[in-house]
C-alpha positions in Angstrom: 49.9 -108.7 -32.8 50.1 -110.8 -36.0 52.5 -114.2 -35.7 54.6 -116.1 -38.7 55.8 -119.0 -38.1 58.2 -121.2 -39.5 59.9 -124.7 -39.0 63.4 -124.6 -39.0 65.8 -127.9 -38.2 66.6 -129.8 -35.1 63.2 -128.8 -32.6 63.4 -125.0 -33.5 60.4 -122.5 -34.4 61.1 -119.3 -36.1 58.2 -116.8 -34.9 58.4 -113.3 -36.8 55.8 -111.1 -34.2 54.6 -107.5 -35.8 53.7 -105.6 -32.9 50.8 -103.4 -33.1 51.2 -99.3 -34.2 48.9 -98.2 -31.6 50.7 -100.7 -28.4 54.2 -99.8 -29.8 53.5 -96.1 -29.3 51.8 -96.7 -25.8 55.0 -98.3 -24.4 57.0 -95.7 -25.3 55.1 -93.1 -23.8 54.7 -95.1 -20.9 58.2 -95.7 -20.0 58.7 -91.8 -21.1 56.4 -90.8 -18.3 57.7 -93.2 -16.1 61.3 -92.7 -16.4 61.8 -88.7 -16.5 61.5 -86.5 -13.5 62.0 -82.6 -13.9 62.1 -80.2 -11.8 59.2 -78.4 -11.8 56.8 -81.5 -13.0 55.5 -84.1 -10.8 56.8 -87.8 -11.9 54.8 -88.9 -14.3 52.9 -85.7 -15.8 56.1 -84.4 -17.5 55.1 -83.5 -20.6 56.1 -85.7 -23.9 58.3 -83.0 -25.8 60.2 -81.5 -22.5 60.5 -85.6 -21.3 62.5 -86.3 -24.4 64.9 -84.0 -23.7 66.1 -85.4 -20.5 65.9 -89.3 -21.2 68.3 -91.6 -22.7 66.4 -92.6 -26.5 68.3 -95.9 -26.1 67.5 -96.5 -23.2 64.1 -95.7 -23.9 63.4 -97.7 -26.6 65.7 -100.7 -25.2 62.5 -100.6 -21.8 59.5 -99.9 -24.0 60.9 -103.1 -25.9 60.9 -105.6 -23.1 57.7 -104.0 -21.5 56.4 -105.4 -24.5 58.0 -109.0 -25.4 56.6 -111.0 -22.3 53.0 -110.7 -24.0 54.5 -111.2 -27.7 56.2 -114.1 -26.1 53.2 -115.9 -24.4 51.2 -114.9 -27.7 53.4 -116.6 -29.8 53.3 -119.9 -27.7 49.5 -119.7 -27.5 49.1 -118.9 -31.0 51.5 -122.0 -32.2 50.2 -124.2 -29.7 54.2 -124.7 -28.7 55.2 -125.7 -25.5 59.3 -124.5 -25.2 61.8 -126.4 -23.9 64.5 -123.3 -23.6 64.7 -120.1 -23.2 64.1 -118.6 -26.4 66.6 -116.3 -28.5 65.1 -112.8 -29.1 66.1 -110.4 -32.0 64.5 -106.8 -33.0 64.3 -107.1 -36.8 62.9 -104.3 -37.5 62.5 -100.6 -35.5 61.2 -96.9 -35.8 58.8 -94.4 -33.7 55.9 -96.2 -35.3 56.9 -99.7 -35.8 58.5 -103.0 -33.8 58.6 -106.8 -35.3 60.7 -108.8 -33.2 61.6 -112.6 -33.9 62.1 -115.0 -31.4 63.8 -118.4 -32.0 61.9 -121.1 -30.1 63.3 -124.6 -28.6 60.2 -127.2 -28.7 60.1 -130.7 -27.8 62.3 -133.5 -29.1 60.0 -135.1 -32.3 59.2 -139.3 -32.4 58.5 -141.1 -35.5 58.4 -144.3 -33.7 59.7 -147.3 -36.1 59.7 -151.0 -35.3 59.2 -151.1 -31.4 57.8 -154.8 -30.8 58.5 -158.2 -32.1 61.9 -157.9 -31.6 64.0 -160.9 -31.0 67.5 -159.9 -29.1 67.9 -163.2 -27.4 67.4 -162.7 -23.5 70.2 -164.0 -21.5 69.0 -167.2 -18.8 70.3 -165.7 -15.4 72.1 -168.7 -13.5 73.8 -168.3 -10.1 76.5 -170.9 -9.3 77.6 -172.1 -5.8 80.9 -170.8 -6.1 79.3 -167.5 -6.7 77.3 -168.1 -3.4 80.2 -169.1 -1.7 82.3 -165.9 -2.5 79.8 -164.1 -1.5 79.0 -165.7 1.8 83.2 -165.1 1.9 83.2 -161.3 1.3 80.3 -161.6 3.6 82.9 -163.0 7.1 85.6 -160.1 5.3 83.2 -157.7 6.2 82.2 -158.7 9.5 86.2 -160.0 10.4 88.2 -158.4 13.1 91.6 -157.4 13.4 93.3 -158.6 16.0 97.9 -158.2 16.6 100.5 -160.2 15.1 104.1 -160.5 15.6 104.8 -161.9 12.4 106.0 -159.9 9.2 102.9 -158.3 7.5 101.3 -160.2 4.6 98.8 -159.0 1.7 95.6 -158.7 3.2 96.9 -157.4 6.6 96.4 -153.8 8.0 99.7 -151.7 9.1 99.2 -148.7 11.2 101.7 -146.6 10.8 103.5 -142.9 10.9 104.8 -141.9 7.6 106.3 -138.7 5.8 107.1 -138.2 2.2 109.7 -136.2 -0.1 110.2 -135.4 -2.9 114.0 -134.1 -3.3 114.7 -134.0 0.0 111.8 -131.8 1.2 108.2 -132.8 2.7 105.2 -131.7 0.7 102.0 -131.0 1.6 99.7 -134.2 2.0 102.4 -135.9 2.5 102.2 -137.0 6.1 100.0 -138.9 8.7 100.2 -140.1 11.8 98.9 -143.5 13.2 97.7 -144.4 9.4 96.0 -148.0 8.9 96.8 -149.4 5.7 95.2 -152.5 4.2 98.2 -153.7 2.3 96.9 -155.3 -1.6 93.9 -152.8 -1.1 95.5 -150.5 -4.1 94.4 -147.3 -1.9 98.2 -145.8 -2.2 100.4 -144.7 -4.8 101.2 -148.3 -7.0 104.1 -149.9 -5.5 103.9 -148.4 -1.9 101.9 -151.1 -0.5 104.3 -153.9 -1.8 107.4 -152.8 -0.4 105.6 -152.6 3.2 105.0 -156.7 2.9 107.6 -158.3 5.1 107.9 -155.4 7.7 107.4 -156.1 11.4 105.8 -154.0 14.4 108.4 -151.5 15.3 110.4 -151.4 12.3 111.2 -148.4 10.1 111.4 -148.9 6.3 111.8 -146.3 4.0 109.4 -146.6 0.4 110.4 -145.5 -2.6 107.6 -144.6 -5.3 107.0 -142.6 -8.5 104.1 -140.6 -8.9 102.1 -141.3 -12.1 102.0 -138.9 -14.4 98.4 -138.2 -14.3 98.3 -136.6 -11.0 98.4 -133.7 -9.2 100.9 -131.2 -11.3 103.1 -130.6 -8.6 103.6 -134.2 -7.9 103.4 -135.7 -11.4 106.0 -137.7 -12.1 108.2 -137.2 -9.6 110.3 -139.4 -7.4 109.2 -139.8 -3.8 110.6 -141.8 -0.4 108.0 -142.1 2.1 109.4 -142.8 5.6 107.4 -144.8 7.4 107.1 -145.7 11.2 104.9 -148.7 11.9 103.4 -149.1 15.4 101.5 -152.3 14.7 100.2 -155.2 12.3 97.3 -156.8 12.3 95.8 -159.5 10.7 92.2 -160.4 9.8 90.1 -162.5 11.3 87.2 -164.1 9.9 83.7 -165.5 11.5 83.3 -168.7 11.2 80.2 -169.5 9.0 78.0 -171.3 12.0 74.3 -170.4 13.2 75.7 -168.7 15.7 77.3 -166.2 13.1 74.4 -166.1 11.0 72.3 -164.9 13.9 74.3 -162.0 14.7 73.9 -160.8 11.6 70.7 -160.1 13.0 68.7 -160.7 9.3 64.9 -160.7 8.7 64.1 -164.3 8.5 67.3 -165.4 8.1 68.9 -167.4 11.1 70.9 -170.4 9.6 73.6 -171.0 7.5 71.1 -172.6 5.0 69.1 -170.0 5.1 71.7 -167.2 4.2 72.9 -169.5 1.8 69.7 -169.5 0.3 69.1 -165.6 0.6 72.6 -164.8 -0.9 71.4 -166.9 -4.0 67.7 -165.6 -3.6 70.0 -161.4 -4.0 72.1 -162.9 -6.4 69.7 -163.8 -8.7 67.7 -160.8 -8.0 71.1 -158.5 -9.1 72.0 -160.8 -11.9 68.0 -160.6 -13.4 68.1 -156.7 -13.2 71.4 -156.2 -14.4 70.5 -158.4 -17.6 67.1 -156.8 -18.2 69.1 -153.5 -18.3 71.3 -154.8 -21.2 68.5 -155.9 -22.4 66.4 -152.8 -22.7 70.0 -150.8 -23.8 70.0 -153.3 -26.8 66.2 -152.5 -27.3 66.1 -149.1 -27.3 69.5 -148.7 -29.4 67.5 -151.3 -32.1 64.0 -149.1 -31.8 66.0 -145.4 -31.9 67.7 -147.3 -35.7 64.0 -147.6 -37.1 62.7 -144.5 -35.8 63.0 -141.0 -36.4 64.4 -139.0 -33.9 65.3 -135.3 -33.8 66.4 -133.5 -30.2 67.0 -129.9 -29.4 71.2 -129.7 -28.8 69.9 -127.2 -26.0 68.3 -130.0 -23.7 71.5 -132.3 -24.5 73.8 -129.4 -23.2 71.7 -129.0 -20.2 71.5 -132.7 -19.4 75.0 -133.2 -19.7 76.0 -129.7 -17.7 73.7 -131.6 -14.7 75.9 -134.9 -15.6 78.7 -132.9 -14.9 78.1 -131.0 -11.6 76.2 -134.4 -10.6 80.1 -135.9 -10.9 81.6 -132.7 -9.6 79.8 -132.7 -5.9 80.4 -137.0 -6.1 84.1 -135.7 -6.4 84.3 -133.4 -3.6 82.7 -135.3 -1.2 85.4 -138.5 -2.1 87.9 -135.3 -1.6 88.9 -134.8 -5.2 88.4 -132.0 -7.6 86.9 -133.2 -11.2 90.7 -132.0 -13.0 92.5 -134.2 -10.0 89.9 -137.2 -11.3 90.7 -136.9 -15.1 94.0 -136.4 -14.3 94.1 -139.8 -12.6 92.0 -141.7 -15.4 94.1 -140.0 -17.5 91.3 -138.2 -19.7 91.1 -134.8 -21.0 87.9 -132.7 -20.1 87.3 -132.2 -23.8 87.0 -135.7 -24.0 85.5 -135.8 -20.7 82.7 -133.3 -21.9 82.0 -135.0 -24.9 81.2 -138.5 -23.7 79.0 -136.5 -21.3 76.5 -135.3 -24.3 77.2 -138.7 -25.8 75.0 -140.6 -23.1 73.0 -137.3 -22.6 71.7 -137.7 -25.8 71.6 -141.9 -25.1 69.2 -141.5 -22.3 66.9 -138.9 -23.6 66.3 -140.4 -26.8 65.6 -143.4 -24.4 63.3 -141.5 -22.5 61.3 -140.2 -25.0 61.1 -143.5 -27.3 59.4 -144.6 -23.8 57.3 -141.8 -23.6 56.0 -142.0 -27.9 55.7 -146.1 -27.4 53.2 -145.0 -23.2 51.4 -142.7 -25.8 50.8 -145.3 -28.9 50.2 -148.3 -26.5 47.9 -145.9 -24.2 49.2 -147.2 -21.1 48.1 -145.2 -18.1 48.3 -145.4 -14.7 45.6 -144.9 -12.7 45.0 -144.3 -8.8 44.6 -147.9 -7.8 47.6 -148.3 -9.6 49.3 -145.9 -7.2 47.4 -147.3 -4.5 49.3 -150.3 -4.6 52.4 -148.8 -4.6 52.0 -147.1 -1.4 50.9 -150.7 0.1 53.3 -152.2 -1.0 56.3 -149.9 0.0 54.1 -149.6 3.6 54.5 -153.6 3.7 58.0 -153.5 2.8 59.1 -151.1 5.2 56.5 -152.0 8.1 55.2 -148.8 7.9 51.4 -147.3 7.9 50.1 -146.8 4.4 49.3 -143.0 5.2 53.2 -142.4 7.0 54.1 -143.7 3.5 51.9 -140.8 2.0 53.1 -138.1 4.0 56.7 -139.2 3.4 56.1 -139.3 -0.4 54.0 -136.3 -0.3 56.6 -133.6 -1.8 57.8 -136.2 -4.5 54.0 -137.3 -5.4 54.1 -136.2 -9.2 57.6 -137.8 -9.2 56.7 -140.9 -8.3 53.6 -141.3 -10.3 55.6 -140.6 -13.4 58.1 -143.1 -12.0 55.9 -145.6 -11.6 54.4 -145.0 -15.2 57.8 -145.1 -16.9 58.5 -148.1 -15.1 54.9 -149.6 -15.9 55.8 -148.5 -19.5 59.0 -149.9 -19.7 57.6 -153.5 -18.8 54.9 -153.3 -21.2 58.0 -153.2 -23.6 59.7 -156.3 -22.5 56.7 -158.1 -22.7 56.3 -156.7 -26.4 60.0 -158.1 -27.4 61.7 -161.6 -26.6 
């Protein structure tokens, strides 16, 4: 076989392959003998000029063709050293009994001319943690650990309702519409705005009938429609919260943690630890966006189509399992899925020009990671989770490549902070 290539834009290699006379005419015959049976001839020994008569030429040429194009293929790739990112597009350019040239359109790696990556001065952000910040949080702390206990009193924001209700719309239930023995955290925005307000005031026993208007980005039968939910309520109940004591603090039953002090201390200690991360990913955003301006950057549109199509079904099964269909999500956000789609290949492209500006700066700084490296990983994850070093292996085992490349991205990544103020 003899190869052309050429360089064509955005990560794309035209190869022009002329296939050889002699292997042309073999894979014809071949699939001749291998396709005809006639009466009279065993499969396979029909002879050439009676098998021609009883096959398909089309359909002939169209199987001698891709006997052939796995091996032009792989030549093409080992003859141009390229390693493909796609499947490749194939076209028959030209074809007769005695000659084939095929071309084949191949998607290669994203390409890194790596500008300016170091000595960069963004101006980090000092990560400070207040005590009214600690206190909120040792606040939403008792919320989550309150209980609810009966009141007798009108229902407030904040308190839970449990309740029987059925809506209409005109007159006439619709489906979804209905539940029975319902709790309701009234002020938790979890209903249709405006239902949970006009429930404040309303006693155990009571009926009250709620009157709402469905947005217009909802469900289409619904959209915009007037509704009157009628609602039963059985009980109210109002929230109790722990007070903050020892005693409280021990039942949360955390490692090392047994006073009030002390969770005071490891709220700040998580905190701090959520604050630092969250600015260091800024950070690096603001990095990478500076280092993709000085650099040269060229990505195949295939690989951005096929990150965000993952993006996509990624948000689709996230959807399902909250109940909701993608459309019934946009709907509510009020976004097309054009729009939707588009913002999707927007950070598609964001996070793999990230990756591979990661990947060019591993490769220039020659940052490697090596076993001991990976060795004290596994100790450390087997000290975190009071586990044995090897149970750590064996649970790891399946994702091993994953993780070392994990760790060296990460490793990488560090390297670059330490590189830029």
């Amino acid at each position: 076989m003899k190869f052309t290539f050429k360089e064509l834009e955005a990560c794309h290699v035209q190869v022009d392959v002329v296939i050889d006379e002699e292997a042309w005419k073999a894979a014809q015959e071949k699939t001749l003998c291998k396709e005809v049976q006639v009466d009279g001839f065993r499969k396979g020994n029909v002879p050439e000029q009676i098998a021609k008569k009883h096959v398909d030429q089309g359909k002939l040429l169209d199987e001698a063709i891709n006997s052939l194009l796995p091996d032009a293929y792989r030549g093409a790739l080992e003859e141009g050293k390229l390693e493909p990112f796609a499947q490749p597009k194939v076209d028959v350019t030209k074809l007769t009994p005695t000659e084939l040239e095929v071309k084949f359109i191949i998607t290669t790696g994203p390409k890194v001319e790596l500008g300016k990556y170091k000595g960069h001065d963004l101006g980090r952000k000092e990560v400070k943690v207040t005590a009214k910040e600690v206190s909120d949080a040792l606040d939403e702390l008792r919320k989550q650990n309150a209980s609810l206990v009966l009141k007798e009193d009108a229902a407030e924001k904040g308190d839970t309702v449990v309740m029987d209700f059925l809506g209409k719309v005109d007159g006439v239930a619709f489906e979804g519409g209905s539940a029975q023995n319902y709790e309701l955290e009234l002020g938790s925005g979890s209903f249709i705005p405006g239902f949970e307000d006009q429930l404040i005031g309303v006693k155990a026993g009571e009926h009250r009938d709620v009157n709402v208007t469905f947005p217009e980005q909802y469900t289409p039968e619904l959209a915009g429609k007037a509704a009157v939910f009628g609602c039963d309520v059985h009980e109210v109940k109002a929230r109790k919260l722990p007070e903050l004591t020892d005693e409280f603090v021990k039942d949360l039953a955390l490692e090392g943690v047994e006073t009030v002090e002390a969770l005071k201390e490891s709220k700040k200690k998580e905190l701090t630890e959520n604050k630092a991360n969250k600015e260091k990913r800024e950070y690096l955003e603001k990095l990478y966006a500076e280092i993709a301006k000085a650099s040269k950057i060229e990505i195949p549109q295939e690989m951005i189509d096929e990150q965000a199509e993952s993006m996509k079904k990624d948000m689709e099964n996230r959807m399902k399992q909250s109940g909701l269909t993608l459309e019934q999500y946009l709907q509510f956000v009020g976004q097309t899925m054009e729009q939707f789609e588009a913002k999707l290949k927007e950070d598609a492209k964001k996070d793999i020009t990230n990756y591979f500006i990661l990947e060019k700066i591993g490769e220039v700084e020659k940052l490697t990671l090596t076993d001991a490296d990976v060795e004290f990983e596994y100790a450390k994850l087997a000290d975190q989770y009071q586990m044995k070093i090897e149970d750590v292996k064996k649970a790891l085992a399946a994702q091993e490549q994953q993780f070392r490349h994990n760790l060296r991205m990460t490793r990488i990544e560090e390297e670059l902070l330490k590189l830029n103020k």
